[in-house]
Backbone as numpy.savetxt, mean C-alpha at the origin, in Angstrom:
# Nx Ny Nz CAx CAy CAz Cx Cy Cz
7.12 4.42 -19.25 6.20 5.41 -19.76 6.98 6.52 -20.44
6.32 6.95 -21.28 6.90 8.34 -21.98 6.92 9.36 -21.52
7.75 10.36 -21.60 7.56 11.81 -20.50 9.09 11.54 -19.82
9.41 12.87 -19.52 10.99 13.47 -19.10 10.86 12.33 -18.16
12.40 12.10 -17.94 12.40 11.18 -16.30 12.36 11.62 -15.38
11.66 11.76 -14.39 11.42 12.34 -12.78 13.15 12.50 -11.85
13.13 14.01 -11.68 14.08 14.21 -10.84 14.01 13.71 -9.93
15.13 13.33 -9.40 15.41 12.85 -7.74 15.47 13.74 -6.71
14.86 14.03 -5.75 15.24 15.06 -4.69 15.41 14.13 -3.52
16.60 13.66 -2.92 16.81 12.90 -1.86 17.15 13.50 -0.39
16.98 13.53 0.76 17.67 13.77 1.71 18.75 12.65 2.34
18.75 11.51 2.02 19.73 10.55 2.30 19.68 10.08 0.99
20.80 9.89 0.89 21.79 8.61 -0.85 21.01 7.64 -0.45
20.73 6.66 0.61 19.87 5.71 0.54 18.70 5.23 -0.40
17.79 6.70 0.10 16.65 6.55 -0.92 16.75 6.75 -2.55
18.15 6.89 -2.60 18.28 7.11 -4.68 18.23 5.69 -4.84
18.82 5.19 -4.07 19.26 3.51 -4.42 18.53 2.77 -4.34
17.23 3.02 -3.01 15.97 2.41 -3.30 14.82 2.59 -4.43
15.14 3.64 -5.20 14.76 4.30 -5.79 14.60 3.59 -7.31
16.52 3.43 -7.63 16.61 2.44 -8.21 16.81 1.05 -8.22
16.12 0.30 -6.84 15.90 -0.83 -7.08 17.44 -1.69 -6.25
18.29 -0.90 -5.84 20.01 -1.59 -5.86 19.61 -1.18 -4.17
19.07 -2.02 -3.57 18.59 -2.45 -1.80 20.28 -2.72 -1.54
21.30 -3.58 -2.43 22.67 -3.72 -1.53 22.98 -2.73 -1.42
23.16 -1.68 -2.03 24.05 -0.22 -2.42 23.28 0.81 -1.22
21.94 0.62 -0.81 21.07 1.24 0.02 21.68 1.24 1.28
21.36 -0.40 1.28 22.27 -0.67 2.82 23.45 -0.54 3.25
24.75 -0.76 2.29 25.57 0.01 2.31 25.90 1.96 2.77
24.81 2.37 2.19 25.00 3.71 2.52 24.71 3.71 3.74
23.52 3.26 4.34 22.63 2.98 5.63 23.89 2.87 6.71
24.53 1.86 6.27 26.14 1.78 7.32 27.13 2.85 7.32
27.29 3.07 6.52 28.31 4.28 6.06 27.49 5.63 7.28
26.60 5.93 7.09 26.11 6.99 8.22 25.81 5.67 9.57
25.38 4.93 9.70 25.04 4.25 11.61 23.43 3.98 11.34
23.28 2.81 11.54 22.05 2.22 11.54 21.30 3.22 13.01
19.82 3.46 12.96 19.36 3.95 14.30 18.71 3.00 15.47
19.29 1.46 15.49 19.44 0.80 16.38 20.70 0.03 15.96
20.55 -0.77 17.64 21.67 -1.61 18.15 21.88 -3.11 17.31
22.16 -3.17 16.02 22.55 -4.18 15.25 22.75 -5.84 15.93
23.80 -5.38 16.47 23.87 -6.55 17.50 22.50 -7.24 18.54
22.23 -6.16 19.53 21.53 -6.57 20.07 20.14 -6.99 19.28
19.84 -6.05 18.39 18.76 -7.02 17.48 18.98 -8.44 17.30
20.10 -8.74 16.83 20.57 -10.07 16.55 20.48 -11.28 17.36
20.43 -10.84 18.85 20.32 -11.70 20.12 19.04 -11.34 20.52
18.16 -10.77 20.53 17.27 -10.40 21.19 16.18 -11.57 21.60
15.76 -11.35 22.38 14.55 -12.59 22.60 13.29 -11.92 22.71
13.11 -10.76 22.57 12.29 -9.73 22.91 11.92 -8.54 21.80
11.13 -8.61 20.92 11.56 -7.22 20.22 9.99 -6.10 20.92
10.46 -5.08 19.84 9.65 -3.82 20.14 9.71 -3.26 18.64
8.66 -3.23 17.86 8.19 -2.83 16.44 7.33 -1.19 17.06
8.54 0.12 16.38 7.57 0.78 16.21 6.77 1.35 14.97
5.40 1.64 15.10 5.20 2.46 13.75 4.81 3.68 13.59
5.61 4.46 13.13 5.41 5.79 13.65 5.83 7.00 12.48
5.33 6.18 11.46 5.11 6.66 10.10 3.99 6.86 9.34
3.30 6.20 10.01 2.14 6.13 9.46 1.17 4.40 9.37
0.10 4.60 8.71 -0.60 3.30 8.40 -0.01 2.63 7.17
-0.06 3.19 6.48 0.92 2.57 4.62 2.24 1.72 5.75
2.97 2.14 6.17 4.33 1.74 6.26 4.06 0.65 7.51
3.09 0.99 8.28 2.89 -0.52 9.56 2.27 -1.63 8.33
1.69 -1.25 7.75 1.06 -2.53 6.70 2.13 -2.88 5.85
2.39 -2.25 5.67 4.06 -3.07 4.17 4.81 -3.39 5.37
5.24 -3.04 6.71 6.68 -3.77 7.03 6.61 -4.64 8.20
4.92 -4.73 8.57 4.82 -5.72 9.57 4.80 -7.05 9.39
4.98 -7.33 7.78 5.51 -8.36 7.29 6.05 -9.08 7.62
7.49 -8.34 8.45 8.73 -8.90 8.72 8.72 -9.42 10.64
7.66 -9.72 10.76 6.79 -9.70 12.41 7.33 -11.33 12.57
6.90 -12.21 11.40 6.95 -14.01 11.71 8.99 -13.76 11.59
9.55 -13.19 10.66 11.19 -13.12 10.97 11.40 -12.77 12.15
11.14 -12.13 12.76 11.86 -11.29 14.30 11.09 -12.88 15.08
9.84 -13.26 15.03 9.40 -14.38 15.95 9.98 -15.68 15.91
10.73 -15.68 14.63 11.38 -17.47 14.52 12.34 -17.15 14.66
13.30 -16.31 15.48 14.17 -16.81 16.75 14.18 -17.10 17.92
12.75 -17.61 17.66 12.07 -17.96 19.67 11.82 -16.77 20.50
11.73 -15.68 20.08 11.08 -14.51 20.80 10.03 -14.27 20.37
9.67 -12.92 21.74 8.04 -12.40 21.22 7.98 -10.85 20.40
7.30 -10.62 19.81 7.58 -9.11 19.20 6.54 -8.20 19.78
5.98 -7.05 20.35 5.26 -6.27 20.58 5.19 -4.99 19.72
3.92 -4.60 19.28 3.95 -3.60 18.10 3.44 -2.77 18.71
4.20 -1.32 18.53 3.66 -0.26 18.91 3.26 0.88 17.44
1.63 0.97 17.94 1.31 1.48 16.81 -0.04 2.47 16.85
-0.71 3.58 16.33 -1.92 4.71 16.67 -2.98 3.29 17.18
-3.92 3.41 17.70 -4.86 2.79 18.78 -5.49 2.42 17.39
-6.41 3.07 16.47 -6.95 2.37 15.54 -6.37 1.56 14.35
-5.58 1.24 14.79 -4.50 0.38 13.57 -4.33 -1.10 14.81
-4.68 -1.21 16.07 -5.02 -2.35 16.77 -5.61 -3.60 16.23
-6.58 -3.18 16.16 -7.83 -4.49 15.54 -7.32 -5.01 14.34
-6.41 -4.70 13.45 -5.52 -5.42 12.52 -4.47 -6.03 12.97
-3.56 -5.31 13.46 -2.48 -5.83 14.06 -2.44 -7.02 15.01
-3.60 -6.90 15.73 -4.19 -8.29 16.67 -4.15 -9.72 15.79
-4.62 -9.76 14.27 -5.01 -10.64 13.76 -3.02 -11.45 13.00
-2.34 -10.18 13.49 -1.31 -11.41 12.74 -0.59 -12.03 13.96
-0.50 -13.64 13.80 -0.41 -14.49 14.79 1.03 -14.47 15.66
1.97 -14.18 14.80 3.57 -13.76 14.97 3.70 -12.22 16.11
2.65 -11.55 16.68 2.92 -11.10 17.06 2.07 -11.07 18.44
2.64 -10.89 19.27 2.15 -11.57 20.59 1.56 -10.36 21.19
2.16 -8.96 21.52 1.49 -8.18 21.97 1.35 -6.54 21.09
0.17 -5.96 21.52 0.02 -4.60 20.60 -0.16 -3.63 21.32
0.72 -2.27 21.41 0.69 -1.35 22.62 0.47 -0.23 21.71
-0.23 1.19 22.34 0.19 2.30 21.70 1.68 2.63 21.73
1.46 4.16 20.93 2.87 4.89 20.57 3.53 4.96 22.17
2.40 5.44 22.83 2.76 5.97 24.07 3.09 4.81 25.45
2.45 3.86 25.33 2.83 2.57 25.80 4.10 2.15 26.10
4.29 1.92 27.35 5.86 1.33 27.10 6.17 -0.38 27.45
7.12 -0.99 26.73 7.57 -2.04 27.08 8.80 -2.29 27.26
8.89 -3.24 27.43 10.27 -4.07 28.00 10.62 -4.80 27.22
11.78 -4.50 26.20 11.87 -5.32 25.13 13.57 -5.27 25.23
14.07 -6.24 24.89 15.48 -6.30 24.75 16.07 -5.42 23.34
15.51 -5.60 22.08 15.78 -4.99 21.07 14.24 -3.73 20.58
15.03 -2.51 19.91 13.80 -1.81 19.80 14.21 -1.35 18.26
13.27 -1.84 17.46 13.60 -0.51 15.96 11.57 -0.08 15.42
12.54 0.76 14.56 11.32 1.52 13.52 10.84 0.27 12.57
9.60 0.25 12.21 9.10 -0.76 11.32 9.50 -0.27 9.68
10.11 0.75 9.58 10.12 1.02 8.18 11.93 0.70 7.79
12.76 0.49 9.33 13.95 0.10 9.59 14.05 -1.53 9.03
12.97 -2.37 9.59 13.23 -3.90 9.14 13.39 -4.20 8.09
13.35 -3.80 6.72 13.92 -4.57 5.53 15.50 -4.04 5.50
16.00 -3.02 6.12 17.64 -2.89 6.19 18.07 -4.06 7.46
17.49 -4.10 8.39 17.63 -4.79 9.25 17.90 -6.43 8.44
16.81 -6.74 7.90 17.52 -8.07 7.40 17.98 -7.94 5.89
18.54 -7.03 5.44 19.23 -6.97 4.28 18.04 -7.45 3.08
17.18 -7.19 3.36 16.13 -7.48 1.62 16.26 -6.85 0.53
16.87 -8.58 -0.23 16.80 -7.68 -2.06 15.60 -7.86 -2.72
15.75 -7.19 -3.52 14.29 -7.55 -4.52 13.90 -8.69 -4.79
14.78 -9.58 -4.31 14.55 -11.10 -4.87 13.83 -11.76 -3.11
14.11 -11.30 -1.87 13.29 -12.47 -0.88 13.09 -11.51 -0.28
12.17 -10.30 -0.85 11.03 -9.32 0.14 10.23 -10.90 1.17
9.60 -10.42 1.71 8.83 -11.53 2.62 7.31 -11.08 2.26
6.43 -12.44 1.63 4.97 -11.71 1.83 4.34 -10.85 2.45
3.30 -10.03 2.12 2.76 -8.98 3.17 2.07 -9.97 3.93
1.57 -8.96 5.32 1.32 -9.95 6.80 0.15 -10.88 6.04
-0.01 -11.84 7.24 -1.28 -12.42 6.80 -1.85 -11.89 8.30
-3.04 -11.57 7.60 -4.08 -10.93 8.81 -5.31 -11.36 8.96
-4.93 -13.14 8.77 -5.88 -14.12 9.53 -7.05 -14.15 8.56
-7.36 -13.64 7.27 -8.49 -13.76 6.96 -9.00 -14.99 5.81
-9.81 -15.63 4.93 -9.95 -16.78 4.23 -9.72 -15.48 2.88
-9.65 -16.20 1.86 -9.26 -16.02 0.46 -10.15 -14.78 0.45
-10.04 -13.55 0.01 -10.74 -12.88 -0.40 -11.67 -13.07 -1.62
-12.91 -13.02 -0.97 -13.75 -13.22 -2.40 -15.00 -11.93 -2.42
-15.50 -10.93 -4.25 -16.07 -10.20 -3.82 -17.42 -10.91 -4.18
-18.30 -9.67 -3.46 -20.03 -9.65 -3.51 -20.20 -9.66 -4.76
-19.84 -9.51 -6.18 -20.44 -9.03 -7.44 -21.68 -9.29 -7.29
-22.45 -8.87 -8.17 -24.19 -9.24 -8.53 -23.94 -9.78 -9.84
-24.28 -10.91 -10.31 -24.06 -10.93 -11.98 -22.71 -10.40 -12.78
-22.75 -9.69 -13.36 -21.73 -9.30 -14.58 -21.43 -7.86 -14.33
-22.35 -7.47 -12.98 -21.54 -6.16 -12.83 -20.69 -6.12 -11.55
-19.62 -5.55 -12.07 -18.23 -5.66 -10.80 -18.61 -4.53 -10.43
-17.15 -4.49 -8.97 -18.13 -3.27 -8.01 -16.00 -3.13 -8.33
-16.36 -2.11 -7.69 -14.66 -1.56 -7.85 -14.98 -0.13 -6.49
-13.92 -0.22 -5.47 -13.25 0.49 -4.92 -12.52 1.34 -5.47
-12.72 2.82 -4.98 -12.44 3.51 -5.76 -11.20 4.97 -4.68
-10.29 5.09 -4.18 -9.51 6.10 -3.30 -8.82 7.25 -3.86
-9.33 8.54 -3.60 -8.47 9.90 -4.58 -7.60 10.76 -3.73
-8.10 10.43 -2.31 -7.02 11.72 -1.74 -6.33 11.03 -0.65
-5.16 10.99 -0.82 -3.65 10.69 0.31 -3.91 11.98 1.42
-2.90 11.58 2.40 -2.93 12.60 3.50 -2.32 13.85 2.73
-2.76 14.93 3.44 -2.60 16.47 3.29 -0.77 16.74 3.57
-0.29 15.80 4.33 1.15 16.00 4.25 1.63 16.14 2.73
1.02 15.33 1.56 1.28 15.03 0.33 0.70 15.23 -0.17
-0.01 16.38 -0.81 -1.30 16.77 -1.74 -0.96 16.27 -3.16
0.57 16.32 -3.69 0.75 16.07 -4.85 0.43 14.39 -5.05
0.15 13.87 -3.99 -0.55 12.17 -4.42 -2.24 12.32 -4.34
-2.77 12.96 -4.13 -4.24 13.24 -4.52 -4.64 13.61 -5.93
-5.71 13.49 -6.25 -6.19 13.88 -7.32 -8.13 14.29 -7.48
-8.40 15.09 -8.19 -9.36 15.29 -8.30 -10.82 14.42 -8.46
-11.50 14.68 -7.34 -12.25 13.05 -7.33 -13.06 13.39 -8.50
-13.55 14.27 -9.20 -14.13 14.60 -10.64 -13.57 13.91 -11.73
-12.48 14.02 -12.17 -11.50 13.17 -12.91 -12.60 11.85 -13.19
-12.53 11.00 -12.22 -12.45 9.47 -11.87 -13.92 9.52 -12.72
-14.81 10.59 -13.00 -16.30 10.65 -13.28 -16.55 8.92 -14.92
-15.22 9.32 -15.75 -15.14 8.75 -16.62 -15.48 7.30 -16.68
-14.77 7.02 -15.31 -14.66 5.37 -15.56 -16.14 4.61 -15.17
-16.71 5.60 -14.62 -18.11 5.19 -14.33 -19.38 4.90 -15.33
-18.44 5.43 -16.84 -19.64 5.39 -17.63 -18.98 3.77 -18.64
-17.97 3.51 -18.22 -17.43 1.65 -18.91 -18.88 0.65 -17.94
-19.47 0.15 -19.64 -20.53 -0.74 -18.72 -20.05 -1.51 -17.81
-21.19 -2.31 -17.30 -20.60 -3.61 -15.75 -19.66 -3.15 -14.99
-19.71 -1.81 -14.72 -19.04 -2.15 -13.50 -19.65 -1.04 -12.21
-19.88 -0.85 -10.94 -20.46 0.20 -10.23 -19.21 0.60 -9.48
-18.97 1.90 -9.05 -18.07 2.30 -8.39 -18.34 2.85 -7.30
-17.19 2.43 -6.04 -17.66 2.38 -4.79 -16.69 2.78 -3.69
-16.84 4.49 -2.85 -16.36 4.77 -2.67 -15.49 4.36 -1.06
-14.07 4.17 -1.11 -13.44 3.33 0.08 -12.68 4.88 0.99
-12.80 5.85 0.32 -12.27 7.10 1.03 -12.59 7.10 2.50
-11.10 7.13 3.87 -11.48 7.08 4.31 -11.30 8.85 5.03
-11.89 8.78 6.17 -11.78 10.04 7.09 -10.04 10.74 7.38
-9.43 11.63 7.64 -10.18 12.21 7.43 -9.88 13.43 5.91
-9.80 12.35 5.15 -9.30 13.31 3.89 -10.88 13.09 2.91
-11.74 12.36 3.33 -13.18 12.56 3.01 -13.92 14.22 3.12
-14.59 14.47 1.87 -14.95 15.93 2.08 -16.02 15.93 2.92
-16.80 16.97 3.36 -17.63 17.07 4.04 -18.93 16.92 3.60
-18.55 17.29 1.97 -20.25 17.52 1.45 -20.61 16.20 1.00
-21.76 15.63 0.14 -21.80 14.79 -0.58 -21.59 14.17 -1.90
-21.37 12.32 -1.49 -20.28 12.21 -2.86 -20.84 12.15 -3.81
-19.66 12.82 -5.13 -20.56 12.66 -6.64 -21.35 11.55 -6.91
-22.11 12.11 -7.61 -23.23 10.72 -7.58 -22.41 10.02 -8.75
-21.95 9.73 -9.15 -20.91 8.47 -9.46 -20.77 7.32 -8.84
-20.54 7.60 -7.46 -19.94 6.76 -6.03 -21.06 6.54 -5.22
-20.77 5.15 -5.29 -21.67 4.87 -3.79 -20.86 4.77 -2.49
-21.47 5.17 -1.54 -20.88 5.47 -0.14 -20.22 4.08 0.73
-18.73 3.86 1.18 -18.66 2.58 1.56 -18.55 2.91 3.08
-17.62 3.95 3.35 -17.02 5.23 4.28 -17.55 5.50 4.95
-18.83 5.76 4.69 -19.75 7.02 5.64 -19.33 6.75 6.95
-19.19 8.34 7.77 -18.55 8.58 9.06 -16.85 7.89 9.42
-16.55 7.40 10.26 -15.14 6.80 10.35 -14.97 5.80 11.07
-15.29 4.63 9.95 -15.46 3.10 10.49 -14.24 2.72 10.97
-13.87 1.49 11.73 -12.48 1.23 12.12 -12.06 -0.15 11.39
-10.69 0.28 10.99 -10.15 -0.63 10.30 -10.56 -2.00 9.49
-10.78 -2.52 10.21 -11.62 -3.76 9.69 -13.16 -3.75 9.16
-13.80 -2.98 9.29 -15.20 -2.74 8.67 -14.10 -1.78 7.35
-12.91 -1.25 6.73 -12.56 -0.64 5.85 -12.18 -2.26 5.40
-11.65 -3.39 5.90 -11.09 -4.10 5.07 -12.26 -5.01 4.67
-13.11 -5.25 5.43 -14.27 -6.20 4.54 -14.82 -5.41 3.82
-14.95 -4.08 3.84 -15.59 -3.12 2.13 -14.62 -3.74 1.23
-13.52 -3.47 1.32 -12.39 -4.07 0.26 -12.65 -5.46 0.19
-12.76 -6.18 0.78 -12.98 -7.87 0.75 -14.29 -8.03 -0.54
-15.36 -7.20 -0.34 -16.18 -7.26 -1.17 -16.39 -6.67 -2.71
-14.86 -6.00 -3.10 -14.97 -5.49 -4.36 -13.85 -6.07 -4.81
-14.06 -6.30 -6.59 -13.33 -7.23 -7.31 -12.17 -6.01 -7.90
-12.15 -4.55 -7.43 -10.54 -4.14 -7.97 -10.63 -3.22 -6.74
-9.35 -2.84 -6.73 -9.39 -1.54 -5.98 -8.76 -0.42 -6.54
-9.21 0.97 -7.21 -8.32 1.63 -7.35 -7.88 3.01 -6.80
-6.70 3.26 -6.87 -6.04 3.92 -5.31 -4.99 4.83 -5.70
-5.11 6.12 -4.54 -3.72 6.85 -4.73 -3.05 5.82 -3.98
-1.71 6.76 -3.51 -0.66 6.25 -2.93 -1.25 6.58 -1.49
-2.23 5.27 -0.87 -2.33 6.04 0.44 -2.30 4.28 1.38
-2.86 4.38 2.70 -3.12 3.13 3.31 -3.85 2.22 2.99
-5.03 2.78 2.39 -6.06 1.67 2.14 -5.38 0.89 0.61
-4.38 1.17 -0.03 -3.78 0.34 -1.26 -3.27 -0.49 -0.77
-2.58 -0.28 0.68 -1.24 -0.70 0.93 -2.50 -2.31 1.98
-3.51 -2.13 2.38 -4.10 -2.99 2.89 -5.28 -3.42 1.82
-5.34 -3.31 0.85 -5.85 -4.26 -0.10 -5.24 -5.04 -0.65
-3.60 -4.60 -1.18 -3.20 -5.40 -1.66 -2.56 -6.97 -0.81
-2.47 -6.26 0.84 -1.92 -7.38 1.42 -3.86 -8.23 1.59
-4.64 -7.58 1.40 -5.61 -9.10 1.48 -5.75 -9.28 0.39
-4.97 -9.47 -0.43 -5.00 -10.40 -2.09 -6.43 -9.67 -3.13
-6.51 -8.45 -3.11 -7.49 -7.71 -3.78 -6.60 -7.06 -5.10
-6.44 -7.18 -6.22 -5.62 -6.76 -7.31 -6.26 -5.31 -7.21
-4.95 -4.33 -7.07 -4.85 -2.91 -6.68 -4.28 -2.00 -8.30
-5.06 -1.25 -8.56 -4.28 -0.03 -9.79 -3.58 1.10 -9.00
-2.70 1.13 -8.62 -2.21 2.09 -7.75 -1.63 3.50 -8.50
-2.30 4.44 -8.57 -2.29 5.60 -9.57 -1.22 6.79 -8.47
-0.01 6.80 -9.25 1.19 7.58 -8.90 1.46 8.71 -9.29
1.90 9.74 -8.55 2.41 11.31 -9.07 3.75 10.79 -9.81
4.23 11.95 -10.22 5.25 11.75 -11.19 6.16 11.36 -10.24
6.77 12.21 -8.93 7.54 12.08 -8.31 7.30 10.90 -7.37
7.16 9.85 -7.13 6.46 8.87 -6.77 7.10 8.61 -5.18
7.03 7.91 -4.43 7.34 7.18 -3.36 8.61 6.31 -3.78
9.71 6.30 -2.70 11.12 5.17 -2.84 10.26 3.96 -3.14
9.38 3.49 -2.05 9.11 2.10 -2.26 8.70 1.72 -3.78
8.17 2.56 -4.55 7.64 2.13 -5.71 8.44 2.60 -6.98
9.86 2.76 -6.69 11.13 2.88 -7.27 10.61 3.79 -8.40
11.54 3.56 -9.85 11.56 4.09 -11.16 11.01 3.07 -12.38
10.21 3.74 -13.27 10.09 2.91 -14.82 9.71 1.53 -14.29
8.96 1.11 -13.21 8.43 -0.33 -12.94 7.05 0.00 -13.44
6.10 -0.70 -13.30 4.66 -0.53 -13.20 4.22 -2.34 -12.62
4.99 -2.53 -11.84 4.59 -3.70 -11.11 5.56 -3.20 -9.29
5.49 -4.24 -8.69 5.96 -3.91 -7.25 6.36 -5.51 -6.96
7.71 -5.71 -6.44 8.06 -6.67 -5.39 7.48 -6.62 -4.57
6.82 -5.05 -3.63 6.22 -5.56 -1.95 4.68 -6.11 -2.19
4.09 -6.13 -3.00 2.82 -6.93 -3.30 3.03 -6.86 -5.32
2.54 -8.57 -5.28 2.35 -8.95 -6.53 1.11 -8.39 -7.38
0.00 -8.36 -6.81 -0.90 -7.68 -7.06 -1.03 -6.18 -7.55
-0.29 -5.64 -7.02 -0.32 -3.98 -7.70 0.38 -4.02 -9.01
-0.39 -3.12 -9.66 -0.04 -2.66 -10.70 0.03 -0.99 -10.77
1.19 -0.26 -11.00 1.74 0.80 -10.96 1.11 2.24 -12.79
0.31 3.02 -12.20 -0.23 3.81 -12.83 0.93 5.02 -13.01
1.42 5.73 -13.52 2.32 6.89 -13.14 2.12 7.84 -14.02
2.20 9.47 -13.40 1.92 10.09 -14.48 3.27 10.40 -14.95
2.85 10.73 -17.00 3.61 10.47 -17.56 4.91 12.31 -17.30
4.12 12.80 -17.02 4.63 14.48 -16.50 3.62 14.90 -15.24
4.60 15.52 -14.49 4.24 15.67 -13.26 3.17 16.80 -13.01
2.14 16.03 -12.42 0.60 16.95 -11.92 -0.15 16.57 -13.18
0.09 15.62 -13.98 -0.75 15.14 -15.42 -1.78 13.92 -14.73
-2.78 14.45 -13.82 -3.71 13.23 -13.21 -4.24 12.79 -14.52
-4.52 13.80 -15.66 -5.48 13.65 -16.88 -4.90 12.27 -17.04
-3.91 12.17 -17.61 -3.42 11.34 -18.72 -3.47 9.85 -17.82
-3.28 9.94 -16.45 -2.93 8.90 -15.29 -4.89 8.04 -16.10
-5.48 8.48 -15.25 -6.86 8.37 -15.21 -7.53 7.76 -16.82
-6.68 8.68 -17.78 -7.20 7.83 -18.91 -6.58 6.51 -19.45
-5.34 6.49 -18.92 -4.74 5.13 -19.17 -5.31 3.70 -18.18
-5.90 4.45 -16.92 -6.84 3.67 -16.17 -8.09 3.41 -16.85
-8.93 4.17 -17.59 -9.83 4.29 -18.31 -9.61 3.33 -19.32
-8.40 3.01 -20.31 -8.22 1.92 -21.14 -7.98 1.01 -20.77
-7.46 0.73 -19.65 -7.02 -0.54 -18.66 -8.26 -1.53 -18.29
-9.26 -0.58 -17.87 -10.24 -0.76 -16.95 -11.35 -1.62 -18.39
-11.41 -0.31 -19.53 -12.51 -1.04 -20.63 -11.55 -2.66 -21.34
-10.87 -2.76 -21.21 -9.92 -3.47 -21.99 -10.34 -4.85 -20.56
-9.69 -4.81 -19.20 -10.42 -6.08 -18.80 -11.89 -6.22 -18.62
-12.82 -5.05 -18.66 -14.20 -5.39 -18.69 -14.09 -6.67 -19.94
-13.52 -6.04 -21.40 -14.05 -7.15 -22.22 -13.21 -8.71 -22.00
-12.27 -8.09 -21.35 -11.53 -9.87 -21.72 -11.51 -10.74 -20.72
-12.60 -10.17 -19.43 -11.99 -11.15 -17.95 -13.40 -12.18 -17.85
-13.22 -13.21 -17.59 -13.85 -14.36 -17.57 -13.61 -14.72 -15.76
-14.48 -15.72 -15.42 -14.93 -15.99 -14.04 -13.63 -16.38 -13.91
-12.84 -17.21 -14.50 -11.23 -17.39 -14.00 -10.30 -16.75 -13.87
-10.69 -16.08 -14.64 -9.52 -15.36 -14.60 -9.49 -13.86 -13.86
-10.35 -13.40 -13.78 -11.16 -12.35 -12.94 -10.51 -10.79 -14.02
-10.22 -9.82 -13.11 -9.31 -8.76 -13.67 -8.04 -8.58 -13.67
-7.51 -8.40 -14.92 -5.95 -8.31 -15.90 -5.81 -7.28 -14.81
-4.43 -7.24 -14.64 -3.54 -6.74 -14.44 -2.42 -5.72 -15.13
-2.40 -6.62 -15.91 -1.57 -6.70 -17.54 -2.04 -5.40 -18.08
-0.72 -4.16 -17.50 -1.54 -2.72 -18.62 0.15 -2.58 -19.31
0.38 -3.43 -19.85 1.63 -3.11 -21.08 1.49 -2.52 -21.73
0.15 -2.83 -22.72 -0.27 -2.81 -24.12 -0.91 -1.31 -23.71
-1.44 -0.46 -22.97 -1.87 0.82 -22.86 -1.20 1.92 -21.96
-0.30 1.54 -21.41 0.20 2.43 -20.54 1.95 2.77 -21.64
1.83 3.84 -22.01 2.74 4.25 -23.35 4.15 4.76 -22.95
């Protein structure tokens, strides 16, 4: 994209390197300061202990790596917030699910956002996101009008990944399609939503009543928050709309992602420019209304408009 290149502000050299994409040079640094578990004993373990304690985004991208830790003939136990359970149950590689506060008995213990240093992943054999037991995602459409998922505000830790749910008013007026709001609690406002949006949310459903709303819409589009990071692992093609200063995981100058094939990377072109983000979604969005056919569903493909 066009626009100055985004400064780096790092607290570890690690994340420059993830940043740019060079995972050997990452892990390298990662050693150079001391991994924050026992290397070895990971290596032997018959027992692990997954914590997640970063959040929902980061238990969904790295519990991935749940069937690796299990095909050395051990069991893995995930410790993770109580409503992030009823997902975690469904991937088969993992035998038991405890809270934060929960304790177990595990021979090896790391952070879930630790396992891709743990097994050295380059950009080339990330491991699919989990499978969480469900059949092919397919949506509800009615006829010729698509329904699209629609997410504007990330947690309050990060305001600069939110954006103004007014903005989004635009894309609502591209025929065939209805827009449908997946916002969940508690960065949902209090009052009621623009009438643009229909309500998918209302009050604070648990996990899985958020992933069959997503099961039933043919795009999803999303800040940088959890509900992207669990659409794209149930095979729902995601527009994932980025601040300038973006997230490590979603590196520099990509607009695609190794950790799901499905996303496609929105970025603004200067930082706090939601405008310009939103209208290149806006050409994206009219551009597969006209060209997507029952096979082919919705492009991906924003080369040709994202400048």
């Amino acid at each position: 994209m066009r626009g100055e290149r985004p400064e780096v502000h790092v607290n570890e050299r690690w994340t420059c390197w993830m940043l740019l994409g060079d995972f050997a040079r990452a892990w390298r640094e990662s050693d150079a300061v001391g991994a924050s578990f026992d290397r070895e004993i990971m290596r032997n373990a018959k027992s692990v202990s997954v914590r997640c304690l970063r959040g929902f985004g980061d238990a969904i991208q790295f519990v991935r790596y749940a069937p690796a830790l299990a095909s050395n003939g051990g069991s893995v136990t995930v410790h993770a917030p109580r409503a992030f359970h009823p997902l975690l149950r469904r991937v088969k590689s993992i035998e038991s699910v405890l809270t934060l506060e929960e304790k177990s008995i595990c021979d090896g213990d790391i952070e879930c956002s630790d396992l891709p240093y743990f097994f050295r992943s380059t950009l080339d054999d990330i491991p699919p996101a989990a499978d969480f037991a469900w059949s092919r995602a397919e949506s509800s459409s009615d006829g010729d009008c698509r329904k699209l998922g629609i997410i504007w505000a990330a947690g309050e830790w990060n305001q600069a990944r939110s954006l103004p749910v007014e903005y989004l008013r635009s894309l609502a007026e591209i025929p065939g399609i209805t827009l449908h709001s997946l916002q969940r609690w508690p960065q949902r406002p209090p009052e009621r939503l623009p009438d643009f949006l229909q309500d998918l949310e209302a009050g604070e459903p648990d996990i899985l009543a958020t992933a069959e709303s997503i099961r039933r819409m043919d795009l999803v589009i999303s800040v940088d928050t959890m509900v992207a990071h669990l659409a794209a692992s149930l095979g729902k093609p995601v527009w994932l709309l980025l601040p300038r200063r973006a997230d490590w995981r979603w590196m520099l100058d990509r607009d695609d992602s190794p950790w799901y094939p499905g996303i496609r990377l929105v970025r603004q072109p200067h930082e706090g420019d939601w405008r310009s983000v939103v209208q290149i979604t806006r050409e994206m969005l009219s551009r597969s209304v006209m060209t997507r056919t029952s096979q082919s569903g919705w492009s991906n493909d924003c080369s040709s408009v994202i400048p």
